[in-house]
C-alpha positions in Angstrom: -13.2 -90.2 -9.1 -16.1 -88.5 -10.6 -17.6 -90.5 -13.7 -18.8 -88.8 -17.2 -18.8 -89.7 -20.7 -17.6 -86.4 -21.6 -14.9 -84.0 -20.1 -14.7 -80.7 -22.0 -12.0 -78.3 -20.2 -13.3 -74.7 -21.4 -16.2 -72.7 -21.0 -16.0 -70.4 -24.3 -18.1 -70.4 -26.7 -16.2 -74.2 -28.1 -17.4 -75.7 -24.8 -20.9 -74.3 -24.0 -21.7 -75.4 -28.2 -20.5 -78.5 -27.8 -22.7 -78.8 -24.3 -25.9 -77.6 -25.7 -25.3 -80.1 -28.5 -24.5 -83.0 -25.8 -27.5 -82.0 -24.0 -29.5 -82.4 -26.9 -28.7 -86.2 -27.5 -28.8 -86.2 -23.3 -25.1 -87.3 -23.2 -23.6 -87.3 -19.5 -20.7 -84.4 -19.7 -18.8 -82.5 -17.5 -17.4 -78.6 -18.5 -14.2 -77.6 -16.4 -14.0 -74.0 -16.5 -10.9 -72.4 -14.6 -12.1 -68.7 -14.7 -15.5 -67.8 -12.3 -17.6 -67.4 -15.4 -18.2 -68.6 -18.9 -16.4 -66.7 -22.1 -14.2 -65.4 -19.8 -12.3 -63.8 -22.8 -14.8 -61.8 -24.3 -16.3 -60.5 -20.9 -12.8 -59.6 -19.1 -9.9 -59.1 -22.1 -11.9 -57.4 -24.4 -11.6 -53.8 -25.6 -13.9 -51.7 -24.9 -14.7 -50.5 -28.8 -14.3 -53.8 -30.0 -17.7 -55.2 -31.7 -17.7 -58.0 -33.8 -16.0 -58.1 -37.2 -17.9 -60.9 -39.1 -21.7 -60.2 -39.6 -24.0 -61.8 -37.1 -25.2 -64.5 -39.5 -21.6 -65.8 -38.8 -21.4 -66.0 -35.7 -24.0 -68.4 -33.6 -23.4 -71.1 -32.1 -25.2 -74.1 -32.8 -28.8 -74.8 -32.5 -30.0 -70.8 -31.8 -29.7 -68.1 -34.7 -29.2 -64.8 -33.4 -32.6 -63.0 -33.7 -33.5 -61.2 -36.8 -34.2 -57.9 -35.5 -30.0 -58.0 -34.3 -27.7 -56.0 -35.8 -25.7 -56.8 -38.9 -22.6 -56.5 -36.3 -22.8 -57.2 -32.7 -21.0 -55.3 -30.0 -18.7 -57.3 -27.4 -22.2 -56.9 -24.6 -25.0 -57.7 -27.4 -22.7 -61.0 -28.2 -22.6 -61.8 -24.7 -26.1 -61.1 -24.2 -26.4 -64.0 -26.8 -23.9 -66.4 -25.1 -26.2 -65.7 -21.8 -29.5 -66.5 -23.3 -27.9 -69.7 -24.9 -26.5 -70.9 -21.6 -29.9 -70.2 -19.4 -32.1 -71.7 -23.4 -29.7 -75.0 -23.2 -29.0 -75.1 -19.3 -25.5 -75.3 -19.7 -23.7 -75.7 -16.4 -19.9 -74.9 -16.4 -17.7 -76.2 -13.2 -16.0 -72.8 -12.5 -12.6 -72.3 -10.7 -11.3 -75.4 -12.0 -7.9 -75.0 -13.2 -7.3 -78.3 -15.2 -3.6 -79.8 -14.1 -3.1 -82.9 -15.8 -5.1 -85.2 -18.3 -3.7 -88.3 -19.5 -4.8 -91.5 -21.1 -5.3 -94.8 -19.1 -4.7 -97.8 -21.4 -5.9 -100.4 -19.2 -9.2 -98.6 -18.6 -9.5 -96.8 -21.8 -10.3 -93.7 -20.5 -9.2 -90.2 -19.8 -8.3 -89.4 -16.2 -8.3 -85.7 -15.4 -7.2 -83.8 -12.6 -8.4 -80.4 -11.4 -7.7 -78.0 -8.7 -10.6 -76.4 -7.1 -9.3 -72.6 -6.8 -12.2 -71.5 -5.1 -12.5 -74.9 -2.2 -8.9 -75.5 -2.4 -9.0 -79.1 -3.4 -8.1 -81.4 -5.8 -10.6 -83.3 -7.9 -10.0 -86.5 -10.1 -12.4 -87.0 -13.3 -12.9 -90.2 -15.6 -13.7 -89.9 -19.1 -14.7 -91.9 -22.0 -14.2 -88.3 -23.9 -12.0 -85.3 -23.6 -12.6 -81.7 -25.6 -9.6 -79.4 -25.3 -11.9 -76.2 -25.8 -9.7 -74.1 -23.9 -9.0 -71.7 -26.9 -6.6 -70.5 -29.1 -6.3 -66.9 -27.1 -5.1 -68.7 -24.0 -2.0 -67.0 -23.1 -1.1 -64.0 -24.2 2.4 -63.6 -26.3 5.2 -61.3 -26.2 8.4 -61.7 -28.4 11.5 -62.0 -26.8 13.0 -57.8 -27.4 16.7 -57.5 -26.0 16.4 -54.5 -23.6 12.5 -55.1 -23.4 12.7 -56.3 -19.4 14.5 -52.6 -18.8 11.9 -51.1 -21.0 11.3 -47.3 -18.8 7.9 -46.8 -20.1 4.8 -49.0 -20.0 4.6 -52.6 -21.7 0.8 -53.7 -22.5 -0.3 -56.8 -24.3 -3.1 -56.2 -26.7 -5.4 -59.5 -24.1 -4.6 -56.6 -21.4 -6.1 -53.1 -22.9 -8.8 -52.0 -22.5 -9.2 -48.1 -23.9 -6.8 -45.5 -25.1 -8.0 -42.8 -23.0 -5.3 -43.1 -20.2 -2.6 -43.0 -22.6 -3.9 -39.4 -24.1 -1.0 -37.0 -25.0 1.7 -40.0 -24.6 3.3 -41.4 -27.4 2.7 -45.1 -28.3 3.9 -47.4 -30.2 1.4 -50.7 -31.4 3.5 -53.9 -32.1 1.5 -56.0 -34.6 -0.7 -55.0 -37.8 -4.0 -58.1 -37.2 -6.8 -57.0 -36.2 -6.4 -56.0 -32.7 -3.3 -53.8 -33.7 -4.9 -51.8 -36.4 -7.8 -51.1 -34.0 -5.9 -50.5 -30.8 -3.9 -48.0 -32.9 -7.0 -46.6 -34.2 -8.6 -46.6 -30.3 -5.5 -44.7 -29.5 -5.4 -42.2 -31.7 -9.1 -41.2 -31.5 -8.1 -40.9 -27.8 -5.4 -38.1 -28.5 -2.3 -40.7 -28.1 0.8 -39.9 -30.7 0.6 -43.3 -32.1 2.6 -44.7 -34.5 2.5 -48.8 -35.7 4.7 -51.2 -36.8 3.9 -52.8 -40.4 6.4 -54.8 -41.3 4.9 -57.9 -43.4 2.0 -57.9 -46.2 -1.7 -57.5 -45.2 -5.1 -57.2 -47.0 -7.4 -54.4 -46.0 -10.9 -54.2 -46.3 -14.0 -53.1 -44.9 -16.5 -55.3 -42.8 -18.9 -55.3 -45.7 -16.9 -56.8 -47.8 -15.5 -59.5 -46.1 -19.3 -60.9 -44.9 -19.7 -60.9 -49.3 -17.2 -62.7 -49.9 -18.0 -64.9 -46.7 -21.4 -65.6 -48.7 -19.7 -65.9 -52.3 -17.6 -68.6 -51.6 -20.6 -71.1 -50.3 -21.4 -70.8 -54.2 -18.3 -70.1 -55.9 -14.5 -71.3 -55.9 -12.2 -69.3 -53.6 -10.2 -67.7 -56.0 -13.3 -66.1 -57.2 -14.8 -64.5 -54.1 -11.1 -63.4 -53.4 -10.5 -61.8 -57.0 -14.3 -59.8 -56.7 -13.4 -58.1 -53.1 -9.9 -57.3 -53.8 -10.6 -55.5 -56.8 -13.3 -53.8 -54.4 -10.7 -53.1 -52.0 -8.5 -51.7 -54.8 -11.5 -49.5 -55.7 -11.9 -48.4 -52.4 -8.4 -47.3 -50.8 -6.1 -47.1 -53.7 -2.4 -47.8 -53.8 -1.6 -48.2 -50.4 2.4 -48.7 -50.9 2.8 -45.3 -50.7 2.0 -45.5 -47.1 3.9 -48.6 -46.2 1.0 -50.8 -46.8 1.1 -53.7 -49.4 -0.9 -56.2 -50.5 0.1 -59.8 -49.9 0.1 -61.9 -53.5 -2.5 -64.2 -52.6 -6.2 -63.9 -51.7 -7.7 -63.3 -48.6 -9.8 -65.9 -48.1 -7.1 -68.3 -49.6 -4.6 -67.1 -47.1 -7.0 -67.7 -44.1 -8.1 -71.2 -45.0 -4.4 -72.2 -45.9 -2.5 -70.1 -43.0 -5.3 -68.9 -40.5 -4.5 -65.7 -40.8 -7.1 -63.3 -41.0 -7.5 -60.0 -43.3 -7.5 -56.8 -41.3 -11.0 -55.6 -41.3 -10.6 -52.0 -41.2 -12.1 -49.8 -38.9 -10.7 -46.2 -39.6 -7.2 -46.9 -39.3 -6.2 -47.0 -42.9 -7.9 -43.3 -43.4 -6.0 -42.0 -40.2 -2.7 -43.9 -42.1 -3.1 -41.4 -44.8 -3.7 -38.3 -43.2 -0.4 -39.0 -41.5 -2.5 -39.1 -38.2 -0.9 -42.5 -37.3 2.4 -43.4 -38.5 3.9 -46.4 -39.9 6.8 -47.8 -39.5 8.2 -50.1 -41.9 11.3 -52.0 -39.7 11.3 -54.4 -37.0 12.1 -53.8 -33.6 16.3 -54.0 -32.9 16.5 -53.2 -29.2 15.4 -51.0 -26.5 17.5 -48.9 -24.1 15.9 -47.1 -21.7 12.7 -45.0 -23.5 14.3 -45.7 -26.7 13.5 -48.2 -29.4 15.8 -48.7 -32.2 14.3 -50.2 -35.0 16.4 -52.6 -37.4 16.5 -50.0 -40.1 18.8 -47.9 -37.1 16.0 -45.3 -36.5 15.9 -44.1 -33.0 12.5 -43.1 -32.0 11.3 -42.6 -28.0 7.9 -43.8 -26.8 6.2 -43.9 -23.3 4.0 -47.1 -24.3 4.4 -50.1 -25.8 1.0 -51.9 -27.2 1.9 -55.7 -28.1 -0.8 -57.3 -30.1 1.7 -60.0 -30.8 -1.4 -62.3 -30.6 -1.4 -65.6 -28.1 -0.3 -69.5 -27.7 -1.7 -72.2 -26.7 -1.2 -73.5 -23.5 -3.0 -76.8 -23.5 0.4 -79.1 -24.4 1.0 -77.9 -20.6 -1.6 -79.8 -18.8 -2.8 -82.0 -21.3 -0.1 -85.0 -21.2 -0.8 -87.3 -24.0 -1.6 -84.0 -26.6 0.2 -86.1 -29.0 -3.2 -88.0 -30.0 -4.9 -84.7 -31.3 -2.1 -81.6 -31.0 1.4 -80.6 -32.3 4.1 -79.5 -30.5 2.7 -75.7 -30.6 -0.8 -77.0 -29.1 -2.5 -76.5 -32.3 -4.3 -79.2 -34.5 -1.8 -81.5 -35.5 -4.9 -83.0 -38.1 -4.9 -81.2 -41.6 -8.1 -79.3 -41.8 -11.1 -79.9 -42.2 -10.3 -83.1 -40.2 -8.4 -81.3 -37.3 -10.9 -81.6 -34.7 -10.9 -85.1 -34.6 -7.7 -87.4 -32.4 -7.5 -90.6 -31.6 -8.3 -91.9 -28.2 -11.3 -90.1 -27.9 -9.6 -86.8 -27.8 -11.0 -83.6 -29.6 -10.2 -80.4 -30.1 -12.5 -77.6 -30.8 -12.2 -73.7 -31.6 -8.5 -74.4 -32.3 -8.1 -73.8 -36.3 -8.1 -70.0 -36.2 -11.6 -70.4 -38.2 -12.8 -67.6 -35.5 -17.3 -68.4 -34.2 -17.6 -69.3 -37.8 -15.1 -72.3 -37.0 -16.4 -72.7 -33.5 -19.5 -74.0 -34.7 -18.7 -76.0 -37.3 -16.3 -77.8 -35.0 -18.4 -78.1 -32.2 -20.9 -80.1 -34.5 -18.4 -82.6 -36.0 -17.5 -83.2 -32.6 -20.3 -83.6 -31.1 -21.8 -85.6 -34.1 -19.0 -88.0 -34.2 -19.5 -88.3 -30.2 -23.0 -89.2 -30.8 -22.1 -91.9 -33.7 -19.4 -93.4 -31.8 -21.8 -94.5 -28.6 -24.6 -95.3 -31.0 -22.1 -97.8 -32.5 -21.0 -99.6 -29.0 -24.7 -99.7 -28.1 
């Protein structure tokens, strides 16, 4: 068995912040990482427009600022520029090909035991831990609702984890599951791309641009919530009108109130919602019924026939699978089971980190609490 104060399964941005932080107060830890690089999401399911929706001042990790001559908003390859010069800066040293199996509390040790398959040796490696940091992401595993006549689907089915551009789907027509972020801009992608694309928008959203999102990011470190949220939806009103008309409405609560209360995020528009009133993309208003054959029939009994299907149905968790005793820090979804801002934090010794849907903003601040309380907890036995 291979000894370490620390066991932190992930090497996303969670686990290299929380190791550069470890490193810092030179605390023995160990990263298990099970793809064969670090942020594994950003440099192999990311789309190829995507750059990064909060402004840069939001999203470092701790202990390195992005530099000021950076853009207000990084692309996906300037971010991971970043993430490389933090990992060579901090010497971060990820385990890859380890594909965590099982970790489970001993209570006559006290300890976490943790077992690992080596994909790339073939073998199987035991760890022991005084710590354990699920940092294995809130993107994990990509979901798909369950669609009766879906599996006999004729045309293509694409999760949003899986595409990358819209150019091979040029002249086809598509059809984008999911209004969030990645739905908006995938339908956007495809459009610009000369797909026929048309998106399903079947719940409440708020719409605004990148700009004003980042000032109501900065208002609310000096103001209430309600506040920041009543000054940039009255901008947003300003700026694209009443969008009922086009099958758009606005949920009744703010923005910033819904993402702290929920964790779901405001759709940072990119283009789309000017292509949504040209009638360049279309919207449709009903869920999905059933599919047969090429043809989806939506709940409203619309018939409409579509060679693609674009889920951004966004992802789950998968760390209830392999983590045994998740009951000390996680529910039974694999999410927090803490109320924030205390969610990082289980008992045991168990943490979680990057798991409140607070996006690199939320990354960091976890990764310090965690790594703080860490630090506190060994000063305290010594």
């Amino acid at each position: 068995m291979q000894e370490s104060t620390v066991v932190i399964v992930g090497g996303g941005p969670s686990g290299l912040a929380i190791s550069a932080l470890l490193n810092q107060n030179s605390i023995s830890h160990i990263i298990l990482e099970k793809e064969d690089c670090n942020a594994s999401l950003w440099r192999k399911n990311a789309y190829d427009r995507l750059n990064l929706h909060l402004a840069s001042e939001f999203c470092s990790l701790p202990l390195m600022s992005h530099p000021t001559s950076s853009p207000t908003y990084l692309t996906k390859d300037q971010f991971l520029q970043y993430i490389d010069q933090y990992v060579d800066h901090f010497d971060i040293k990820p385990r890859y090909y380890r594909v965590v199996e099982s970790a489970t509390y001993d209570e006559v040790r006290n300890k976490w035991i943790i077992e690992a398959k080596n994909t790339f040796e073939g073998t199987l490696e035991v760890y022991g831990a005084k710590f354990l940091v699920i940092a294995s992401g809130e993107n994990s595993e990509a979901f798909i609702p369950n669609v009766p006549g879906l599996g006999k689907f004729e045309g293509e089915v694409v999760h949003s984890k899986y595409y990358k551009s819209g150019s091979k789907y040029k002249s086809k027509d598509v059809l984008v599951v999911g209004c969030g972020n990645s739905g908006m801009e995938i339908a956007y992608d495809l459009h610009n791309l000369g797909a026929n694309t048309s998106i399903v928008i079947r719940n409440p959203l708020h719409v605004f641009t990148r700009d004003m999102i980042r000032t109501g990011m900065h208002l609310v470190q000096y103001f209430p919530v309600w506040i920041a949220d009543t000054f940039i939806t009255l901008q947003a009103k300003l700026t694209y009108g009443d969008l009922s008309k086009y099958g758009i409405y606005r949920p009744k609560d703010g923005p910033l109130y819904l993402k702290n209360i929920t964790g779901k995020s405001a759709v940072i528009d990119v283009g789309t919602v000017e292509k949504i009133k040209e009638g360049a993309i279309k919207v449709i208003s009903s869920g999905i019924k059933e599919i047969k054959k090429k043809n989806v029939i939506f709940e409203n009994n619309v018939e409409k026939e579509f060679d693609v299907i674009v889920f951004a149905t966004g992802y789950k968790s998968v760390a209830n699978g392999w983590l045994k005793d998740y009951k000390y820090a996680l529910n039974e979804k694999g999410f927090p089971k803490n109320p924030f801002p205390k969610h990082w934090k289980g008992d045991r010794g168990l943490y979680c980190a990057g798991l409140a849907k607070k996006g690199l903003f939320g990354v960091k601040k976890d990764a310090e609490a965690i790594a703080e309380d860490i630090n506190r907890t060994l000063k305290l036995e010594n």
